[in-house]
N, C-alpha and C positions, 0 to 999 in steps of 0.2 A: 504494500500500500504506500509505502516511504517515497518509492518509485514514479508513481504517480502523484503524489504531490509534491516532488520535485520540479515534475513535468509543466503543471498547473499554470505556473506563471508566463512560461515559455510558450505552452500553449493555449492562453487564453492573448497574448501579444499577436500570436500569428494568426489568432482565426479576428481580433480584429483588424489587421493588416490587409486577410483575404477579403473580408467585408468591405474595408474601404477599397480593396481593388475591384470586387466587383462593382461596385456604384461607379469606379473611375472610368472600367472601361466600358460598363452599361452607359456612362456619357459618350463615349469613341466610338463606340458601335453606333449609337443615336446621331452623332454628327458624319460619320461616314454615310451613312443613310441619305443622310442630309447633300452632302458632297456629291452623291450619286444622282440626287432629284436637281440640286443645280448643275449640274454637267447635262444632263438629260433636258434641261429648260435653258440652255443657253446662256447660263450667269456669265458675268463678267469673273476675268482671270485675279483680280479686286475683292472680288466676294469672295470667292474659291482660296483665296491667300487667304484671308480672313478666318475662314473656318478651319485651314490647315495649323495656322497661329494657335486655334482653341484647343484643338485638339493635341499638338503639341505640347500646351501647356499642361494637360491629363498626364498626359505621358510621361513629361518630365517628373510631376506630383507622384505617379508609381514608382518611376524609378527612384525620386528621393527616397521614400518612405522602406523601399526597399531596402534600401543601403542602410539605415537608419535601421531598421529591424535586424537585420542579416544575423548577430548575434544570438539574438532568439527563435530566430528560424531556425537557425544550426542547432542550435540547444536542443529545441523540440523534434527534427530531424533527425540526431543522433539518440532523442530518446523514443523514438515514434513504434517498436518495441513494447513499451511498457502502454502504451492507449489502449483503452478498450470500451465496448460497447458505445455508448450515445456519445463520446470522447472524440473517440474516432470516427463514427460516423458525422459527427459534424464535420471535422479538419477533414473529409475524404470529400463533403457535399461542397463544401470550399471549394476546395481545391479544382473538382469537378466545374464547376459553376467557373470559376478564373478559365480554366481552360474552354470552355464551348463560348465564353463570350470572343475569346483571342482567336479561335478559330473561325465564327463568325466575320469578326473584325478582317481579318486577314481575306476569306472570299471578298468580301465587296470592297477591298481597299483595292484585291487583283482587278475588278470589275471596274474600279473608279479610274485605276490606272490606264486602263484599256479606253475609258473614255476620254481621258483627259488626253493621251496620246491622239485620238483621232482628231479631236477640238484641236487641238495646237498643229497637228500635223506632225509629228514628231515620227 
C-alpha cells in the first residue's frame, strides 16, 4: 500500500497535466477545424496567420507545462507498476483521450496542409 501512496502525488500531477492537455488540444483540434473551413471559404492568408499564431500558442502552453511536469511524469512512469484498478484506469483514459485528440489533430492538419498548398500554389 506504501507503494501506492508514494505514487499519489506523482500521479494525481500527471493526470492533471493530461486534463489540461486535453482541453489544450480539444482547442487545436477546434481551431484546425477552423483552418480547414477558412481554407475551404477563401480567407485571407491574414486570417489563416492569425489562427496559426493561436494555435501555436496551445502548443507552446503543452509543451511548457510538459517540461514543467516531466519530473512527475517520470516519477509516476517509473512507478506505473504499483496502479491499480480506478488509478489506472483513469491515467490509461488520459492518456487514451491525449492520444485520439493528436491523432485527430494531425489528419486534418494533413488535410489543411493539402489545402493550403493548392491556395498558395505551392
Amino acid at each position: 500500500m506504501s507503494r501506492t501512496k508514494n505514487v499519489q502525488p506523482a500521479l494525481s500531477a500527471s493526470l492533471a497535466l493530461y486534463e489540461t492537455e486535453i482541453r489544450l488540444y480539444g482547442e487545436v483540434l477546434a481551431l484546425s477545424r477552423q483552418q480547414g473551413d477558412l481554407l475551404r471559404s477563401g480567407a485571407s492568408l491574414a486570417e489563416i496567420r492569425c489562427l496559426l499564431e493561436s494555435k501555436r500558442a496551445r502548443l507552446d502552453e503543452i509543451s511548457r507545462l510538459e517540461q514543467e511536469n516531466a519530473s512527475s511524469s517520470a516519477s509516476c512512469e517509473a512507478q506505473r507498476h504499483a496502479l491499480r484498478g480506478a488509478t489506472a484506469a483513469a491515467l490509461h483514459q488520459a492518456l487514451r483521450e491525449v492520444g485520439n485528440l493528436i491523432e485527430q489533430i494531425l489528419e486534418l492538419e494533413e488535410a489543411n496542409d493539402r489545402l493550403l498548398f493548392a491556395k498558395t500554389g505551392a
